[in-house]
C-alpha positions in Angstrom: -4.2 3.3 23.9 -5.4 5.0 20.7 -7.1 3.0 18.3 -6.2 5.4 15.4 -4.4 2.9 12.8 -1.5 3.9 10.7 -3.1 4.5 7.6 -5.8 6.2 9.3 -3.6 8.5 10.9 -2.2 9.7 7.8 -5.7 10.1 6.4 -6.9 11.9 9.2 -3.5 14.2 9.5 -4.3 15.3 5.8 -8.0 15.9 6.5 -7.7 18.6 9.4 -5.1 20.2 7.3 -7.4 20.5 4.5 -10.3 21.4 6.9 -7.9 23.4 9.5 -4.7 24.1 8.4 -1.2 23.3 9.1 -1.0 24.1 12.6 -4.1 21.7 13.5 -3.0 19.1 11.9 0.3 19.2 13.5 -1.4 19.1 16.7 -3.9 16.3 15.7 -0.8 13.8 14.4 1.6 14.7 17.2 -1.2 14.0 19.9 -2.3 10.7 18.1 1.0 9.2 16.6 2.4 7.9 20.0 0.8 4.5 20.0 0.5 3.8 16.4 2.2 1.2 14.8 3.6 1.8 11.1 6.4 3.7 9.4 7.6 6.0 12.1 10.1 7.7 9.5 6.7 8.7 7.6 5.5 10.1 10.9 8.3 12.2 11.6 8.1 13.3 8.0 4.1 14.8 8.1 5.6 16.2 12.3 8.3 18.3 10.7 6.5 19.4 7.3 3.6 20.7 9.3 5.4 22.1 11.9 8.0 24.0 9.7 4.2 24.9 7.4 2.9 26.7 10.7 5.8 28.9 11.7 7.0 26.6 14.0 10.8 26.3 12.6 13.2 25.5 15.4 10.6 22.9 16.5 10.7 21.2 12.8 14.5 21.3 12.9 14.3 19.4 16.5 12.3 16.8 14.5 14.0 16.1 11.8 17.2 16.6 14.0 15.5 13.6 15.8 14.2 11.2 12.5 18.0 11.9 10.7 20.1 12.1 12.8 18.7 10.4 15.8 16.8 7.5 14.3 19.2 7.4 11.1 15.9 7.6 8.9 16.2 9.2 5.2 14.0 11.3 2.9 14.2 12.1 -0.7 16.6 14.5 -1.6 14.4 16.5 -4.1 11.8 16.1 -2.1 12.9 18.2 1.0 14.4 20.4 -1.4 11.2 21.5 -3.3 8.6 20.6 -1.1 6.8 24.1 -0.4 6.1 23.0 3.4 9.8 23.0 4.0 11.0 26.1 2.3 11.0 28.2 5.7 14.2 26.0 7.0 16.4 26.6 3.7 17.8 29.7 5.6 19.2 27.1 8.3 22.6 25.7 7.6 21.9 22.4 10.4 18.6 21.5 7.7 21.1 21.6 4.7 23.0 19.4 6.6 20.7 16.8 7.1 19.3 16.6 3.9 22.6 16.2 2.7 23.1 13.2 5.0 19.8 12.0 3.5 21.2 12.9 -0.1 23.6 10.2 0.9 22.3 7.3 2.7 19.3 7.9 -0.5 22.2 7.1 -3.2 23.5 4.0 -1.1 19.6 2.9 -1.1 19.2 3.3 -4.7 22.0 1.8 -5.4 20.7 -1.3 -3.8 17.4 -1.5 -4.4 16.3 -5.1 -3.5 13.0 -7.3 -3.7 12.0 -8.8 -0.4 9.2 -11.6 0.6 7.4 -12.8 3.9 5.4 -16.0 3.7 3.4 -16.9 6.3 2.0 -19.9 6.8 -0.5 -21.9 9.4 0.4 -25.3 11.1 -2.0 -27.2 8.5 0.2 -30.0 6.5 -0.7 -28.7 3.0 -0.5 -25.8 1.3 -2.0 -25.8 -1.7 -3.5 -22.4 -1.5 -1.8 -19.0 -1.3 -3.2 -15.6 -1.5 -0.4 -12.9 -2.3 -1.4 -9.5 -1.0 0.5 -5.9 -2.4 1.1 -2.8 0.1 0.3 0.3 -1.0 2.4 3.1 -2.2 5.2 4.5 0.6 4.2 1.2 2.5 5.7 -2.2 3.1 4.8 -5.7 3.8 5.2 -4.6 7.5 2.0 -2.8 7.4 0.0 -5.0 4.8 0.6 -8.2 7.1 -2.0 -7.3 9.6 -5.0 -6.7 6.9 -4.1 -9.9 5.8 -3.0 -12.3 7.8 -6.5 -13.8 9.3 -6.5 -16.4 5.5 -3.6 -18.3 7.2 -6.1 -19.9 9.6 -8.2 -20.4 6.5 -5.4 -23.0 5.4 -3.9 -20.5 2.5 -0.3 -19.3 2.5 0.1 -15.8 2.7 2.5 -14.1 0.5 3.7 -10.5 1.2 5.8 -8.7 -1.9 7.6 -5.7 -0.9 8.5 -3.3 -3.8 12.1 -3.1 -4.7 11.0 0.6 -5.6 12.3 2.7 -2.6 11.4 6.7 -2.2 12.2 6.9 1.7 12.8 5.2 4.8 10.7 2.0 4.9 8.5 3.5 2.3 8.4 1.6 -1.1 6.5 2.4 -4.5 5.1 0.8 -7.5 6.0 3.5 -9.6 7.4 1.2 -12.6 4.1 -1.1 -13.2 6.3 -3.1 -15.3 9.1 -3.5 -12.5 6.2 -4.4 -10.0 4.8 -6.6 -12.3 8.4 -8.6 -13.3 8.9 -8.6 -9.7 5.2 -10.1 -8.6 6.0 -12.7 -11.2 9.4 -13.8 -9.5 7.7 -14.4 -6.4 5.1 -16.3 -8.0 7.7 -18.6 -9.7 9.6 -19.1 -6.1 6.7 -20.1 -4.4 5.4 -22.7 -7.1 8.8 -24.0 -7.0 9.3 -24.2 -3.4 6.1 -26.1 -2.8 6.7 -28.4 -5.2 4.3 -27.1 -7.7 1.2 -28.0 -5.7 -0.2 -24.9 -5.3 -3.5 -24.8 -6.8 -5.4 -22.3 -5.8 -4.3 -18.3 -5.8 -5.4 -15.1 -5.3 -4.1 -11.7 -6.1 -4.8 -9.0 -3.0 -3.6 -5.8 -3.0 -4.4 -2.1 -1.8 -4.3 1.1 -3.8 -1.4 0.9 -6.2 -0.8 -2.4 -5.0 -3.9 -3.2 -6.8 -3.3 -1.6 -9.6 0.6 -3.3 -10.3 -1.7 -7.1 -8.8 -4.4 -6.4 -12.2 -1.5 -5.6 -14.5 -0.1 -8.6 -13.8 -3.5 -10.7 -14.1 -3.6 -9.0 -17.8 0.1 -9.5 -18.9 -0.6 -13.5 -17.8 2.4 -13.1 -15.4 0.7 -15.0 -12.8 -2.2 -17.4 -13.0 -5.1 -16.6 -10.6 -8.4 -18.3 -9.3 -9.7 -14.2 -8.3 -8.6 -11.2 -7.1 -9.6 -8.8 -3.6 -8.8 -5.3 -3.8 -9.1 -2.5 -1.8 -9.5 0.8 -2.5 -7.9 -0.1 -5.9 -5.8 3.0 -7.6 -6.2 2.4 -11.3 -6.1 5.3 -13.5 -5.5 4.0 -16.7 -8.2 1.2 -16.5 -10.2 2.3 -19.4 -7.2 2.0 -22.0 -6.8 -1.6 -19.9 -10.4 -2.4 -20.8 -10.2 -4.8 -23.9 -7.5 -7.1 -21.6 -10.2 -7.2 -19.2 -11.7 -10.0 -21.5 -8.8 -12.3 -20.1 -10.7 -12.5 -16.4 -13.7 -13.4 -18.2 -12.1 -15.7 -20.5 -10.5 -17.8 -17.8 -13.6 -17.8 -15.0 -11.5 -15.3 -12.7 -14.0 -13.6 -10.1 -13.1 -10.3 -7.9 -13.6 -8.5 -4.9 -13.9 -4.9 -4.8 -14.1 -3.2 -1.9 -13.8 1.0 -1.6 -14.6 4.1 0.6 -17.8 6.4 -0.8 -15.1 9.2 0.3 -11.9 7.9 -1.0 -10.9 10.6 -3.0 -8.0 9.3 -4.6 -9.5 5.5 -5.9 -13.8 6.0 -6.2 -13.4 7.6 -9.5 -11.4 4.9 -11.1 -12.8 2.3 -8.5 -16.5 2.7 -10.0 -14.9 2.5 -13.7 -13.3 -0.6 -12.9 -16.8 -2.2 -11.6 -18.8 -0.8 -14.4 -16.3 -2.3 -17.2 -16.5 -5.9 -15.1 -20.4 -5.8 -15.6 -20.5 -4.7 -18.9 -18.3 -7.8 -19.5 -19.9 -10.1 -17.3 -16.5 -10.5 -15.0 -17.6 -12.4 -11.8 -17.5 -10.3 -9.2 -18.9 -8.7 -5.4 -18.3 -4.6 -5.1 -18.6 -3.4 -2.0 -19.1 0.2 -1.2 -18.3 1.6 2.5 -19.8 4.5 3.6 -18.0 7.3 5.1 -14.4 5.5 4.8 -11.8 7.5 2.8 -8.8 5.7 1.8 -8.1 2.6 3.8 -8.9 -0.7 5.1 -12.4 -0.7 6.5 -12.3 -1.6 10.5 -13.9 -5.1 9.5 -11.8 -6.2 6.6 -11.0 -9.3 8.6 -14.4 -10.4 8.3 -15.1 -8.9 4.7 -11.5 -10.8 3.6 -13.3 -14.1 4.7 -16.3 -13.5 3.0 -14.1 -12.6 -0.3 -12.0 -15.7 0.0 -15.2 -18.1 0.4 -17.0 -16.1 -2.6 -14.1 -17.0 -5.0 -13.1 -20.3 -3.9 -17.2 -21.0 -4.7 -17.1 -22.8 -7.9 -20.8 -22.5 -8.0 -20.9 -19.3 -8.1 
């Protein structure tokens, strides 16, 4: 059994491409995907890119033969029409066939975009406490549940928002901040209203983008939060964000950062966002893992614990 994650997969596929090229990377995901659990439209997606990439047409036509038509998966229609990876199977009249089945199934999908919520909850009585943790763009609350579900034995309720923001099969965005936000809000409502309004204690989790939509709506006052955990949090515009910071300061809010030294995509903004919150004197813990790109470290479980107890702390 390969201990490869999902995310990590996906992180490694794009690092022996940039190291290796197409055709090693396509050898690296296709020998490592078979026992990871996440979106296996996403999987098929990098299989046929890279294999089409290396030369290797008929076998990227057998894929997506497989995902589309087989598995009834969908892509983005401009997407497999301009993607540069993909341009060697134009010349194939079976590939514009299947992207026109995906051109279809996509409009029926758009069409009926909807918001979806898991709560989880432990066998304790109350449930006064609820953390509400964001997936990360072209995720879902499928693969965010097992990061997070270790605070249920902690006594919170856990609280999984998918975006209603769909770009492919399974794979969901937070494109529109304000959408994400409006919808975050909703779920905030339903939950207070569906416990009676005895929850009294929340936090806002959230990885990459997820992060970034979670903080916007900490700023807008959509929700009302005791702190915040993110991970590897994707915040490009937190500078022109930096006099609402005050807010988190202003109402004794306290965060947890936690990102990769190599994330490429979120250390940049990442170390922005921490020097802002000290400059302010914001409450908060960074922590800074070494040789991690962009994902969960292996022992978030036991750094998610130690974020939970930090802002529950009043002391502190």
């Amino acid at each position: 059994m390969s201990n490869i994650t999902y995310i990590s997969l996906l992180n490694g596929t794009l690092e022996c491409y940039a190291k290796n090229g197409s055709l090693e990377a396509y050898h690296y995901i296709t020998k490592n995907a078979e026992n990871v659990v996440g979106n296996q439209a996403q999987i098929y997606n990098f299989k046929y890119a890279l294999a089409s990439a290396s030369g290797l047409e008929k076998e990227a036509l057998h894929i997506m033969k497989e995902a589309i038509v087989e598995n009834e998966f969908w892509y983005g229609y401009e997407y497999l029409m301009t993607d540069d990876d993909l341009k060697p199977l134009h010349r194939y009249e079976e590939f514009h066939q299947m992207i026109r089945l995906c051109k279809k199934r996509e409009e029926v999908a758009k069409k009926s975009e909807q918001v979806h919520l898991k709560v989880i909850q432990g066998n304790s009585g109350s449930h006064n406490k609820l953390i509400l943790a964001l997936h990360g763009d072209q995720e879902n609350m499928k693969i965010a549940e097992p990061y997070w579900e270790s605070v249920v034995s902690q006594g919170y309720l856990l609280a999984l928002p998918q975006s209603s923001q769909i770009q492919f099969s399974e794979g969901y965005v937070w494109d529109n901040i304000e959408k994400g936000s409006r919808e975050l809000k909703e779920h905030y409502e339903s939950i207070v209203a569906s416990n009676h309004g005895d929850i009294e204690h929340v936090i806002i989790g959230g990885f990459s983008a997820g992060a970034r939509v979670a903080l916007h709506a900490i700023l807008n006052e959509h929700i009302i939060v005791k702190g915040f955990v993110f991970v590897a949090p994707w915040i490009p515009e937190i500078e022109e964000w930096e006099d609402l910071l005050n807010q988190l300061k202003d109402k004794g809010m306290k965060g947890y950062i936690v990102c990769g030294d190599q994330d490429e995509d979120c250390f940049e903004c990442t170390q922005k966002f921490v020097k802002l919150l000290e400059t302010k004197n914001i409450n908060y813990e960074y922590k800074v893992i070494s040789n991690l790109n962009h994902d969960y470290p292996e022992n978030f479980e036991e750094i998610l614990q130690e974020a939970v107890e930090y802002i529950a702390d009043t002391d502190l």
